[in-house]
N, C-alpha and C positions, 0 to 999 in steps of 0.2 A: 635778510640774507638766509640762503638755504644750505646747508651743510650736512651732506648725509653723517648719521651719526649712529646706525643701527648697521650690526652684520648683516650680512647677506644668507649666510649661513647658519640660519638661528637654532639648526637640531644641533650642534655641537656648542659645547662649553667652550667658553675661551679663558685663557689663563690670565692675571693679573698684568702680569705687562704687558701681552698682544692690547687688554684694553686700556694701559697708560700709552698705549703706542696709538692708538688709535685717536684717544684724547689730545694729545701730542698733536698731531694733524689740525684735530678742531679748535683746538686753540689756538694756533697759527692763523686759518682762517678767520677765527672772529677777531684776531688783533688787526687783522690787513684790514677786515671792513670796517670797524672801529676806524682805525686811520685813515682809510679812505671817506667815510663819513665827516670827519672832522672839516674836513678840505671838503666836501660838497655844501655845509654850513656855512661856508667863507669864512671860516680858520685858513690863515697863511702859512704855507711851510717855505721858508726859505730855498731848502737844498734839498737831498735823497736823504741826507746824514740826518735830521731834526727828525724826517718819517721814520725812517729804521730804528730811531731811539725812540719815538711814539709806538710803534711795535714792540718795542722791548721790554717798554712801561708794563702793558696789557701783557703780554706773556709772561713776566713777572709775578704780576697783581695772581691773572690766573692760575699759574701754579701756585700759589699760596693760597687759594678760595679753596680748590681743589681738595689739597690737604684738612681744609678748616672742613668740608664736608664729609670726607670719610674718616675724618676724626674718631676714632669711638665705637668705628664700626666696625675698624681693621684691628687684627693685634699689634702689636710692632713691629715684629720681623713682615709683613705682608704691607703693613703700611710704607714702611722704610723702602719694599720693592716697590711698591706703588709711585712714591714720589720720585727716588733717584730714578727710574726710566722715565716718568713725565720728563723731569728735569730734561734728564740728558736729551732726551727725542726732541724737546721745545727747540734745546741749542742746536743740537745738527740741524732742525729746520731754520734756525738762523743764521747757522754760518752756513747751510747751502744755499740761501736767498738771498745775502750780503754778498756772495762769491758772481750768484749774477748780478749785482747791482754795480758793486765795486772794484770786483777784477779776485781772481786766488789768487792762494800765494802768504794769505794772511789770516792771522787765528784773531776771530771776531768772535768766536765762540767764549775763548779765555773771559773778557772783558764781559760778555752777556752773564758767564756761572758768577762773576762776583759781584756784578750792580743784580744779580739774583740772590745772591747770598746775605746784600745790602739789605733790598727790602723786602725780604720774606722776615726778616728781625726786626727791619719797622713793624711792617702790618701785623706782624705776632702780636703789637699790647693794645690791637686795634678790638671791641669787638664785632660778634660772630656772632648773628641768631635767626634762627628757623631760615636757614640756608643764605640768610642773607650781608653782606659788610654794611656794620654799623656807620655811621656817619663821620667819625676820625681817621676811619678805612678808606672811605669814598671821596673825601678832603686831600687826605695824605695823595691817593692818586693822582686824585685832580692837581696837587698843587706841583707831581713828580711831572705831570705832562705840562704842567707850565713853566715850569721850569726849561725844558726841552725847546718847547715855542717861544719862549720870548713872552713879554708883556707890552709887545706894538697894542695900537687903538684898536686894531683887528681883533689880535689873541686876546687881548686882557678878559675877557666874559671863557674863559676856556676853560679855568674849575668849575664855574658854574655849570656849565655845559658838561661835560664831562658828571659828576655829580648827580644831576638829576634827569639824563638822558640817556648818556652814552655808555658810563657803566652799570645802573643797573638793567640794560638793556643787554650787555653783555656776560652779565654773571645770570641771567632768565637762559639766557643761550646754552649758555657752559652747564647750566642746572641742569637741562635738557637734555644737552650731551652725555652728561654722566649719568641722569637717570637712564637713559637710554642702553648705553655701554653697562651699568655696571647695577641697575634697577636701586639707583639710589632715593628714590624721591620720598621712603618713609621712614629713611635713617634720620636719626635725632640729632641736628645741628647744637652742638655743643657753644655756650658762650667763651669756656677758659680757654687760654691761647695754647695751641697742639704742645706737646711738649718733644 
């Protein structure tokens, strides 16, 4: 998947949340191809409802990767910006993508800030090193998208899957992005869980 992830306008500085806003974007994007990948695998989705929560998983997981890498790098007042506009940008890209899927009129956004607010407290006593989620990280996801899917004959191999393709395929992505956005790639990925 290709996702532009660099300004256009690299003589000027951009502020902390134009690039959580921008991140916001790329995340969205790698959660769709993520889900869309799963189903070119011959993973089954039922309905719209099981993909849009397969989306929800990933844009979760990634705004908590997110935080685990500028951990350390930001003070707290900067970091704290950093995250609540990822956060919030993630959900308006969610509830305007649910609004074409499944009609307005309805806050999908609510239900997305708390199964975010769910497992960003899971994957916090997960670890985190040299940029990368440890393997109770990459489990925990896996087992949050199997849950989602079901465990038919199909889905049952889908933490597997997930685990050692899909997401560390999409946390190299999001690496990228943010080195890109924010020239994160020789900040020191911190093991202790962000506080």
């Amino acid at each position: 998947m290709r996702t532009r992830s660099k300004w256009r306008d690299t003589g000027r500085a951009h502020s902390l949340s134009e690039n959580a806003t921008a991140l916001a974007y790329v995340c969205w994007r790698i959660a769709l191809a993520r889900a869309r990948n799963l189903h070119a695998e011959d993973f089954d989705y039922e309905n719209d409802r099981q993909r849009t929560s397969v989306i929800a998983e990933y844009l979760c997981f990634f705004v908590h990767i997110a935080d685990r890498i500028v951990h350390g790098s930001l003070g707290d007042d900067d970091r704290a910006t950093f995250v609540s506009t990822l956060a919030g940008d993630v959900a308006r890209h969610y509830q305007r993508n649910l609004e074409d899927v499944f009609g307005r009129g309805r806050d999908y956004r609510g239900g997305f800030i708390e199964l975010m607010n769910e497992r960003i407290a899971e994957y916090s006593g997960y670890r985190f090193e040299d940029g990368s989620p440890g393997f109770q990280m990459l489990r925990g996801l896996g087992r949050n998208i199997q849950d989602v899917m079901g465990e038919s004959q199909t889905n049952r191999w889908i933490i597997d899957h997930v685990m050692e393709l899909d997401a560390p395929a999409a946390v190299q992505e999001l690496n990228k992005a943010m080195d890109d956005l924010f020239g994160t790639a020789n900040v020191a990925a911190h093991d202790a869980p962000p506080k």
